[in-house]
C-alpha positions as MATLAB code, in Angstrom:
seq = 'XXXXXXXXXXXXXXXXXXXXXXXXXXXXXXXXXXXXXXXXXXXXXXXXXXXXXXXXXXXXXXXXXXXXXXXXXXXXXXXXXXXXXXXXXXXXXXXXXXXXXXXXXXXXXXXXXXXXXXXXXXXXXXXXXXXXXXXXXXXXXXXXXXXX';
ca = [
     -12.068  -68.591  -78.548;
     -14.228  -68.182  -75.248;
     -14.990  -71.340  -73.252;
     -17.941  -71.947  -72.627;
     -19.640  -71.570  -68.946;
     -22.051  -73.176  -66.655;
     -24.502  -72.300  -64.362;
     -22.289  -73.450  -61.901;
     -19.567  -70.373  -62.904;
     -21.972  -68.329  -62.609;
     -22.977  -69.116  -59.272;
     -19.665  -68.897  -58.412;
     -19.428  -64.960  -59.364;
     -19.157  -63.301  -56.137;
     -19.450  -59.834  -55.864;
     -16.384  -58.590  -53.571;
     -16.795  -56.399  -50.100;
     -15.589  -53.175  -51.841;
     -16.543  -53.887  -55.636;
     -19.244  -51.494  -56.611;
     -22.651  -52.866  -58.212;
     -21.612  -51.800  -61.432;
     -18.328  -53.931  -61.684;
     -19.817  -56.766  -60.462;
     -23.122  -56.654  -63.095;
     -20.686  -56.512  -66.016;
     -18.384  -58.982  -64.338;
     -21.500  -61.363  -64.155;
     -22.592  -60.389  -67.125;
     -19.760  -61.368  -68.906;
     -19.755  -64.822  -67.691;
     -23.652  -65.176  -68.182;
     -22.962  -64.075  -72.033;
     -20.866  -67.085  -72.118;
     -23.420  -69.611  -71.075;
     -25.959  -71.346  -73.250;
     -29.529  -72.349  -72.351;
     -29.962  -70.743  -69.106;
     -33.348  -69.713  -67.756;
     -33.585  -65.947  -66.690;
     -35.177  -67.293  -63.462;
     -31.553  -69.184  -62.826;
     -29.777  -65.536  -64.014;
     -31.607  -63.574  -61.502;
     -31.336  -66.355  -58.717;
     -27.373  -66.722  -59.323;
     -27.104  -62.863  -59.359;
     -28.809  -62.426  -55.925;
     -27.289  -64.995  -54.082;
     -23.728  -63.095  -55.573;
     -24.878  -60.199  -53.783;
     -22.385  -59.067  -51.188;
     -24.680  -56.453  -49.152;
     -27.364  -57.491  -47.417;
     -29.108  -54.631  -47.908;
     -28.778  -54.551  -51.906;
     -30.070  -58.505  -51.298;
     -33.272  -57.572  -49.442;
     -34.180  -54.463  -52.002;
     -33.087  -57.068  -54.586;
     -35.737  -59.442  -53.101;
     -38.363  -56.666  -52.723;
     -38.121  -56.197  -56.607;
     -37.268  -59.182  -58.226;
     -37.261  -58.627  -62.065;
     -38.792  -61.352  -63.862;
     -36.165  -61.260  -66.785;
     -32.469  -60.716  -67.767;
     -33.639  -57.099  -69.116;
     -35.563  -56.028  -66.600;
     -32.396  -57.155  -64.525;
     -29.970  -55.363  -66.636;
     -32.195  -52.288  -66.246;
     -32.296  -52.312  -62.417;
     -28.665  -52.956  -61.993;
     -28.151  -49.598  -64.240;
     -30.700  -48.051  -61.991;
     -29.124  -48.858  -58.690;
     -25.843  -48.763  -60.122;
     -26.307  -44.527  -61.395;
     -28.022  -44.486  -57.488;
     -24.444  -46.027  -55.796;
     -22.484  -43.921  -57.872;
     -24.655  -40.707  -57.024;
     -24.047  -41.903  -53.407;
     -20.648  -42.289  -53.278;
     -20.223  -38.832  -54.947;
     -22.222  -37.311  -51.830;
     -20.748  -39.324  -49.533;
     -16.932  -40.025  -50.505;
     -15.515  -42.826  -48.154;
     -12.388  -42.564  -45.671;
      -9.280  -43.865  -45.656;
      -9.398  -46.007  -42.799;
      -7.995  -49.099  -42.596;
     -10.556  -50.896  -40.702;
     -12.342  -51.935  -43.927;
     -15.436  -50.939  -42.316;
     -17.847  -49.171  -45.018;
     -16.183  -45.566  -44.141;
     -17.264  -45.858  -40.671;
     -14.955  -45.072  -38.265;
     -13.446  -47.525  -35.649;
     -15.641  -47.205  -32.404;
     -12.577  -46.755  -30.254;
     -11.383  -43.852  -32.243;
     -14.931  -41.911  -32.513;
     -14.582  -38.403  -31.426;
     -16.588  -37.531  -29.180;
     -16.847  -33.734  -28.521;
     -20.406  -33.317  -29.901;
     -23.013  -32.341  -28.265;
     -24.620  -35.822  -27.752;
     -21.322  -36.510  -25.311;
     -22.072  -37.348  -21.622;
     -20.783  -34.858  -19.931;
     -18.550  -35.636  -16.585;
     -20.195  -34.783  -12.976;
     -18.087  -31.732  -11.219;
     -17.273  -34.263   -8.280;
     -16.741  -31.665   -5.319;
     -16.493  -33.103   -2.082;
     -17.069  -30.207    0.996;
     -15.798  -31.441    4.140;
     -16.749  -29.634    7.327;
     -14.587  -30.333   10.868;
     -17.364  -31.142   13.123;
     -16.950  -30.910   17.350;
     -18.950  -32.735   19.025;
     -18.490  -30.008   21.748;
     -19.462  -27.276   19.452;
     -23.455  -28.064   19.036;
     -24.512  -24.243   17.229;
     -25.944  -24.781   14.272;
     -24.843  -21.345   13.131;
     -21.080  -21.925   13.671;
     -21.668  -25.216   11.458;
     -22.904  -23.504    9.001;
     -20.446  -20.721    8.509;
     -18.376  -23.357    8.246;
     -20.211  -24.691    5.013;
     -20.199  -21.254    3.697;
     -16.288  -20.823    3.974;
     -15.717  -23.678    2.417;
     -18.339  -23.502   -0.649;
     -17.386  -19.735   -1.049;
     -20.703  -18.362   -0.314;
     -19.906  -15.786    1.948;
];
């Protein structure tokens, strides 16, 4: 025998950091089958504020089904979408829990967008204050640059 729920349980279904939108629509689902005399407009409301990604809250806001079916059909929508995604775009192994994206310190940097270091050459010429020819200054210069 299944227990009954609330509105309240289901507005404490969460959807995880990791979980993908698929396992937490059936997850929600599940408990929202349980629950009697619910308004869709409390379905949708409780399944938007279980949204972990802020983006997937904001597109969710953008096109807010009016009922549990038009829900059920986005979800599947966006669901096959995440799933296409994650297909194209497999996520690493890091341990950051960051989304995929690599920890800042450990980007590698030998692209072409890289800031490339100044050659920091210092040339320093002996200069006499007896000797006053320019010439003899600038051979100097020369010998020491590797012009000549």
């Amino acid at each position: 025998m299944i227990c009954a729920g609330t509105k309240h349980d289901l507005s404490q279904v969460k959807q995880e950091e990791n979980e993908t939108l698929r396992s937490y629509t059936r997850c929600f689902l599940e408990i929202c089958a349980t629950i009697a005399n619910i308004s869709d407009e409390d379905v949708i409301c409780c399944f938007r504020n279980g949204l972990a990604s802020k983006l997937t809250y904001r597109d969710f806001g953008c096109n807010l089904p009016k009922t549990v079916v038009e829900l059920c059909d986005m979800m599947q929508r966006w669901a096959d979408q995440e799933d296409e995604e994650n297909e194209h775009f497999p996520k690493r192994n890091d341990k950051g829990g960051n989304d995929g994206r690599p920890d800042k310190s450990q980007r590698n940097n030998s692209g072409s967008s890289r800031k490339r270091k100044t050659d920091n050459h210092v040339a320093a010429i002996e200069c006499n204050q007896r000797s006053k020819k320019p010439g003899k200054l600038q051979d100097q210069f020369e010998k020491v640059v590797g012009i000549s």
